[in-house]
Structures are given as C-alpha cells and as structure tokens.
C-alpha positions as MATLAB code, in Angstrom:
seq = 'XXXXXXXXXXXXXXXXXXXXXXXXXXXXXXXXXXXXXXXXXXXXXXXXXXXXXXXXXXXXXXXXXXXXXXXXXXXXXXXXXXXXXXXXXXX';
ca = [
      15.753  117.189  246.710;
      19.344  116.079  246.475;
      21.947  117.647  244.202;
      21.984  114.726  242.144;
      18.274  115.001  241.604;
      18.485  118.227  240.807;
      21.231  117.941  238.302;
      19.078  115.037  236.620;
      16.194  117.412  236.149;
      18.832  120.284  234.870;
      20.139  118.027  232.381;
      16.336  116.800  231.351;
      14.953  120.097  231.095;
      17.966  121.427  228.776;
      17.812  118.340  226.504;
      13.665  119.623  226.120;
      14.828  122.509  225.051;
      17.214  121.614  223.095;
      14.944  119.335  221.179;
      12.421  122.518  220.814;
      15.027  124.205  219.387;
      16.008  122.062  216.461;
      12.256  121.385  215.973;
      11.644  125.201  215.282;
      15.299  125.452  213.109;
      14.154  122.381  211.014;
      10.338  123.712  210.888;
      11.760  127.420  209.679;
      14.127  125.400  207.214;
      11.444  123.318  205.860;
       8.844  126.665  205.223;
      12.279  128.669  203.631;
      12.877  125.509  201.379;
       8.969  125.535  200.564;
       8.954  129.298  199.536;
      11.939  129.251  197.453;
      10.768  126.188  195.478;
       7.722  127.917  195.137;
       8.646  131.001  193.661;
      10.680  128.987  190.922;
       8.401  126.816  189.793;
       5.593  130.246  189.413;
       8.811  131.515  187.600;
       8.941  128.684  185.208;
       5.317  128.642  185.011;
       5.314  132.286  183.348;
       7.684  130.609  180.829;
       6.498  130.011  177.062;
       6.421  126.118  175.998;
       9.438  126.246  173.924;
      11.723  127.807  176.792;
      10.259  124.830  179.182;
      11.083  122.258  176.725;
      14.760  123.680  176.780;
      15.058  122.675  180.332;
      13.603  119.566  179.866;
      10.260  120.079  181.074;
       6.570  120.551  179.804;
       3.839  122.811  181.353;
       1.692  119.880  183.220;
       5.077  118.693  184.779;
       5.359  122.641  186.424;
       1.385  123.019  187.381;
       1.823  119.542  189.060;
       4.674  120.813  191.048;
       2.923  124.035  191.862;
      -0.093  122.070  192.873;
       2.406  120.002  195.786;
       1.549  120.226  199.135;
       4.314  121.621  201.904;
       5.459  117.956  202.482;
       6.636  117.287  198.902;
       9.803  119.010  197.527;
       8.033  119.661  193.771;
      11.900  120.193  192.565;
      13.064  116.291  192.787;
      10.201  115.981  190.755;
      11.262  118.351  188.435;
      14.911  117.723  187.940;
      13.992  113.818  187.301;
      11.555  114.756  184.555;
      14.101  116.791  183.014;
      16.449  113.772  183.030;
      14.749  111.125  181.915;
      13.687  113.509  179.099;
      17.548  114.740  178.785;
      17.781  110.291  178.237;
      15.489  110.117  176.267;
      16.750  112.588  173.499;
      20.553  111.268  173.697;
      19.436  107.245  172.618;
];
C-alpha cells in the first residue's frame, strides 16, 4: 500500500468518525431537548384552568403536547396556540 493510499484511508476513516460523532452530539441534544420540554409541559399540566388561560393556553392544548412523540417539539405547538389566542383577544 502506497503512502498516498494510506493517507486516503486516514482521511476516510476520520471523516467516519467524525460523522459518528456529531450523530451521537445531535442524538444526546435531541433526548436533552425532549426531557426538558417534557418536564414543562407536566409542569403546566399540574396548573389550574385559570392560570393556563393566563398563558394563553387550555388543558387539551397541554395533554396533546404531553401525548407527542420524541420527533415532535410539543413547545412550537404550544407557543403558537398561545398566539393566535394572544390575536385573538387584541381584535
């Protein structure tokens, strides 16, 4: 094997690695994001009505976003319900 080929390989097998890496930081990111979001939204669902609707939100809005799988980010969801509502009330 020439030095060339070798180098090649070198450079293929770091940029595998590499690519592992960032996998696992993104993966770790993702589950971190997931458990944070999901400790808010069981701390909003402990809430009473009234304080919910002083957000901007309603209790099927929060047990829909508790009930979102790992894929879906439950808070976008959230902060555009309390939005439109927050639109709704200003016209």
């Amino acid at each position: 094997m020439s030095l060339i080929e070798r180098a090649s390989e070198s450079r293929s097998l770091a940029h595998r690695s590499h690519f592992w890496i960032e996998g696992l930081r993104a993966f770790r990111a993702a589950v971190a994001r997931f458990l944070r979001n999901r400790s808010a939204i069981r701390y909003m669902n402990e809430m009473d009505d009234a304080l919910l609707k002083d957000i901007g939100l309603d209790r099927a809005e929060v047990e829909r976003a508790y009930m979102s799988t790992v894929k879906e980010d439950p808070m976008v969801e959230l902060q555009q319900a309390a939005s439109n509502r927050a639109q709704r009330m200003v016209l």
